[in-house]
C-alpha positions in Angstrom: -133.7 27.5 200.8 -133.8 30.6 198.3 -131.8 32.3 195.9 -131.0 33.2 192.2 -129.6 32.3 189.0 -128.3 34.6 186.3 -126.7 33.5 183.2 -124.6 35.8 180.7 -122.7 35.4 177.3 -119.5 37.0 177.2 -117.8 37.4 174.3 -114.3 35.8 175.5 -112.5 33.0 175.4 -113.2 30.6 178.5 -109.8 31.2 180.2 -109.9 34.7 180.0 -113.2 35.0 182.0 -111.8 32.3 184.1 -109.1 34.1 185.0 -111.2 37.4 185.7 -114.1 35.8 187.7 -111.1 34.9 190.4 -109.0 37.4 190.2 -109.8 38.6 194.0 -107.5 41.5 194.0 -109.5 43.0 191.0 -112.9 42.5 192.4 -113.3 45.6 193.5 -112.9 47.1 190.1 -116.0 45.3 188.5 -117.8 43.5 190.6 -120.8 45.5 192.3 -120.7 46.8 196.2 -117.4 45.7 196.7 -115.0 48.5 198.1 -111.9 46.3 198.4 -110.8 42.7 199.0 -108.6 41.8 202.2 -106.7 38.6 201.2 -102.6 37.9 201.9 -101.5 38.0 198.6 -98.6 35.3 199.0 -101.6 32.5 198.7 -102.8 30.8 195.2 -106.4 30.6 194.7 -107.8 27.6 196.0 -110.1 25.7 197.9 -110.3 26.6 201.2 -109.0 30.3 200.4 -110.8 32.8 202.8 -110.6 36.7 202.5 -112.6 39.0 203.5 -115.0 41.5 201.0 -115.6 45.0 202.4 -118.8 45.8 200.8 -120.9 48.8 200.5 -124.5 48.5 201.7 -127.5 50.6 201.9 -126.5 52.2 205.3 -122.9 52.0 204.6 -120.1 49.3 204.8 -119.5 46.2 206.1 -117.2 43.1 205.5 -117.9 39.9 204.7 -116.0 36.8 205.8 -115.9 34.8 202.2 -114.6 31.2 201.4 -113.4 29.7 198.1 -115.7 26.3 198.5 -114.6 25.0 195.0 -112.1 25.6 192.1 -112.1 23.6 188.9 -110.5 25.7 186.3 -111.6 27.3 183.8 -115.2 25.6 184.8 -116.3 26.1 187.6 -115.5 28.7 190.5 -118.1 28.5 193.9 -117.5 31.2 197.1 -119.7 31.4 200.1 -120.2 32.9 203.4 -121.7 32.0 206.7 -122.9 35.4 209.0 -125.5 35.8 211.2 -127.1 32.7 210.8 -127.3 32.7 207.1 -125.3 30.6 204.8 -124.9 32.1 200.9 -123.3 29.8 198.7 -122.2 31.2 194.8 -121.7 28.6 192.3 -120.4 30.1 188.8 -120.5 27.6 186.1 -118.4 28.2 182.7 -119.1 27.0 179.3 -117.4 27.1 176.0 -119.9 27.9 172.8 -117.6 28.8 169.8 -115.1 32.0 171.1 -117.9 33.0 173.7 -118.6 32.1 177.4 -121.4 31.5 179.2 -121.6 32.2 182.7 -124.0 31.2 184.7 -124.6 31.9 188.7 -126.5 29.9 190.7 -127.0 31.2 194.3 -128.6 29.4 196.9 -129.4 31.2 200.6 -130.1 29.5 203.4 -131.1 30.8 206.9 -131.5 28.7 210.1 -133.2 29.5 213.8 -135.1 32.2 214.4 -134.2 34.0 211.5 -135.7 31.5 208.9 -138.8 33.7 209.1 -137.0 36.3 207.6 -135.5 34.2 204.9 -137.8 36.0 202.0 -136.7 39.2 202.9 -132.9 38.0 203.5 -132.4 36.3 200.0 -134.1 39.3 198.5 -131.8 41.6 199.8 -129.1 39.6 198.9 -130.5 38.7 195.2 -130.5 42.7 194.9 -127.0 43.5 195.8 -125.7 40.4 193.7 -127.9 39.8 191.0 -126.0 42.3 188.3 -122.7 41.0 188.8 -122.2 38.8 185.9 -123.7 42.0 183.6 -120.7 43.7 185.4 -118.3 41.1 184.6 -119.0 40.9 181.2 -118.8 44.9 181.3 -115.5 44.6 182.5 -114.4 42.0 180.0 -115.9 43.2 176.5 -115.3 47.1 177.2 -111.9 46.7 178.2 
């Protein structure tokens, strides 16, 4: 297994970067690489919840079958994917310290069969398309 953690102090209250972090419809707007969410937009947010993130990548788009794997509001949000043999799993955890939040994202990659060899290179990839997104969320929060 491989992957990342990041960790970012926003300068909100709790709910309000709650409320932000899974907002899908808005993803687009701050979160890196993503060109649009594809969601029915008569469901709630909840476990369970798949939608689909068309991305941009290095030799152009591609989408992105996601997952809502947990929801405990306004502490804890976790999305993942399985493609191609790979399985990336997002856990953002949110705490309370005065009128800030931190955030903290913990992503864990893992990749089965062949491809395992790959791994290194796979969670590298992945850690550099991912690993600004809480800078962008906190972008998005404190310069709006």
């Amino acid at each position: 297994m491989s992957g990342f953690s990041a960790s970012e102090t926003i300068n909100c209250p709790k709910e309000l970067v709650f409320k932000q972090l899974t907002d899908l419809k808005n993803f687009k707007n701050w979160m890196p690489g993503i060109l649009d969410i594809k969601i029915n937009p008569n469901l709630e947010i909840s476990k369970g919840t798949k939608y689909i993130e068309i991305r941009r990548f290095k030799n152009g788009e591609g989408d992105v079958h996601m997952e809502v794997l947990d929801i405990n509001p306004p502490n804890l949000f976790v999305t993942g994917f399985f493609m191609g043999k790979t399985y990336c799993k997002y856990e953002y955890v949110l705490q309370s310290k005065y009128d800030q939040t931190i955030v903290s994202l913990n992503c864990k990659i893992t990749v089965y069969g062949f491809k395992k060899l790959w791994q290194p290179l796979i969670a590298w990839a992945i850690k550099l398309q991912d690993k600004n997104q809480l800078k962008a969320l906190k972008a998005s929060l404190e310069n709006s």
